[in-house]
N, C-alpha and C positions, 0 to 999 in steps of 0.2 A: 504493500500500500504506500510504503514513502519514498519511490522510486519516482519520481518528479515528469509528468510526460508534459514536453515539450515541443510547442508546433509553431513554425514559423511563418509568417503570413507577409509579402509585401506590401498588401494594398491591405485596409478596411473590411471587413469581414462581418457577416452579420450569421446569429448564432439562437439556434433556437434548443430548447431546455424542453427533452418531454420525459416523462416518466407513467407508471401507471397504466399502461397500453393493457394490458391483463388480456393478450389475445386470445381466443378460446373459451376466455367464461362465457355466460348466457348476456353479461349485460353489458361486454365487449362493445363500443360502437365501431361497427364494421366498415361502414357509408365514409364515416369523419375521417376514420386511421387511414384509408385510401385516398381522401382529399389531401390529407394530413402528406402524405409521401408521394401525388403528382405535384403539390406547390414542392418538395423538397428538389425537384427532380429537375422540375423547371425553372429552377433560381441558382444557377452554379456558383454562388456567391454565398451560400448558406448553410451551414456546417450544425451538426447537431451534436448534444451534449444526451446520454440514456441515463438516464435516475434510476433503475432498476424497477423490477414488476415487467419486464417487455413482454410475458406469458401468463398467465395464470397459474399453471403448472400446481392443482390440487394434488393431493395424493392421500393415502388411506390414511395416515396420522393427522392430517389438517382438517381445521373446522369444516370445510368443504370436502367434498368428496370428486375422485375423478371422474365417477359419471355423470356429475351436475354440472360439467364444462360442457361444450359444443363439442371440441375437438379434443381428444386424449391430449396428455402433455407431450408425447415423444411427437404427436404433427404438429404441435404448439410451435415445439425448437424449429421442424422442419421448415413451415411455411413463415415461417419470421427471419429465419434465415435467407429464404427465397425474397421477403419483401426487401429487406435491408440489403439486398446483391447489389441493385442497380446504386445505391449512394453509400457504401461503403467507407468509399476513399475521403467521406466529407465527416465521419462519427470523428468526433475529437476524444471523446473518451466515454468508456463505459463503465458502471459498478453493478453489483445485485442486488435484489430488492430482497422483502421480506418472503417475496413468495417462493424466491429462488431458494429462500432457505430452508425452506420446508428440505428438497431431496438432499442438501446439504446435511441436514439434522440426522435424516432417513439412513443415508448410503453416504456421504461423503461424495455425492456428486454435483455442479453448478451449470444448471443447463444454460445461465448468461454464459459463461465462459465457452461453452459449447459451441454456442451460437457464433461468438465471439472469433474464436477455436474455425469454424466450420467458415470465416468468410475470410482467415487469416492475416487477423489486427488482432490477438491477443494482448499484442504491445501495451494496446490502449485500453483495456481491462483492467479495473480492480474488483478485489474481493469487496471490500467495505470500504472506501473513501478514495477517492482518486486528487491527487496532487496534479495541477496542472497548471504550466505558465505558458501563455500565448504572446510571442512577441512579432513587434509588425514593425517595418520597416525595409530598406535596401540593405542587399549585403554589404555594400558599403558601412552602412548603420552600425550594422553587428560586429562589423569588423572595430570600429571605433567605438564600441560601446555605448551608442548614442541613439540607442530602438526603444521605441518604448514598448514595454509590456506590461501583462494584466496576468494576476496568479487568481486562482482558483481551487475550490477545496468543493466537492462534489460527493456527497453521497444520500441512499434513498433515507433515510431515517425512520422513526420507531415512534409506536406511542399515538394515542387517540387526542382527542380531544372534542367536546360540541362547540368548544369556540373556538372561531378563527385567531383570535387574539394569544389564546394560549401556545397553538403553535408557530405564531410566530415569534410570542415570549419564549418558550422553548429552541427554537433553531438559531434565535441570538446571543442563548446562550452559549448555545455548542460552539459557535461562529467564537465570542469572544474566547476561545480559550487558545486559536490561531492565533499569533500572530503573522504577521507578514502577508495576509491576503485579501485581494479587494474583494471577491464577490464569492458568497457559500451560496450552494446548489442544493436545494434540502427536496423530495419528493415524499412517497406514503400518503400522506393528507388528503388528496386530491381535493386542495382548493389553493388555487391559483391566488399566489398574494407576495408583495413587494415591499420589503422596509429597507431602510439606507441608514442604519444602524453605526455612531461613532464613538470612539474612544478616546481620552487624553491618555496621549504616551509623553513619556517623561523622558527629554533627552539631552 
């Protein structure tokens, strides 16, 4: 996990954050995930971050069961595999979610990694938390240390809550215990929300 993945960008780059895909359950939206990946397709400018859950992946130990998905979990890995082919070369990094950890708990197996595994960018995989700094600039830049970059601290995270407030009181905490990075990547929750969270450092 603190193996730092690093991706270099000349120009500006615009970065989309999804997590929670849970392909295969019953309540999956099938229509959206497919809109969701012609805009990625058609924008070669646009690079995605996975927050983990990209399957549902039930199993006999989890609250849910596997015949209460649409699709068993082994064509969960398959056809996610199949969607994520065509923009591969654009995921900046991946982690697992809670669900993945279900076959983790099970067997010691991570069907994200699989996935991962199966379109050959493991690289950009982690287990729980992905380090990442994205610098932009000419090689010129890099050569003179003069690029600017943006670090990143990514993973799907834990924990309920009925108010939105609470998880985002919770995911500022987790954030404050980094230092050195601009922007945490928190997923689970499925509710989409934004704070800009600051600190006084003493220098």
């Amino acid at each position: 996990d603190f193996s730092v993945i690093v991706r270099r960008f000349v120009s500006a780059i615009k970065i989309a954050c999804i997590s929670d895909i849970h392909f295969g359950a019953l309540e999956h939206m099938g229509q959206e995930w497919k809109h969701f990946l012609n805009s990625v397709i058609a924008d070669p400018n646009l690079y995605l971050i996975l927050g983990g859950d990209l399957i549902n992946n039930n199993t006999r130990s989890s609250v849910g069961s596997p015949w209460d998905d649409r699709i068993r979990p082994r064509e969960q890995k398959r056809l996610m595999v199949k969607a994520l082919e065509p923009i591969k070369d654009r995921i900046l990094c991946c982690v697992s979610g809670n669900h993945e950890r279900r076959s983790q708990k099970d067997a010691d197996d991570d069907p994200t990694y699989d996935i991962m595994a199966k379109l050959d960018i493991e690289d950009v995989y982690r287990q729980n938390v992905a380090f990442m700094k994205i610098q932009l600039g000419s090689e010129k830049a890099f050569e003179h240390r003069s690029n600017t970059a943006y670090t990143f601290a990514v993973t799907h995270g834990a924990g309920g809550g009925i108010y939105t407030g609470a998880t985002v009181n919770r995911n500022e905490r987790w954030g404050n215990v980094i230092d050195g990075v601009d922007c945490v990547i928190v997923g689970h929750t499925h509710k989409g929300t934004v704070s800009k969270p600051s600190k006084i450092v003493f220098d």
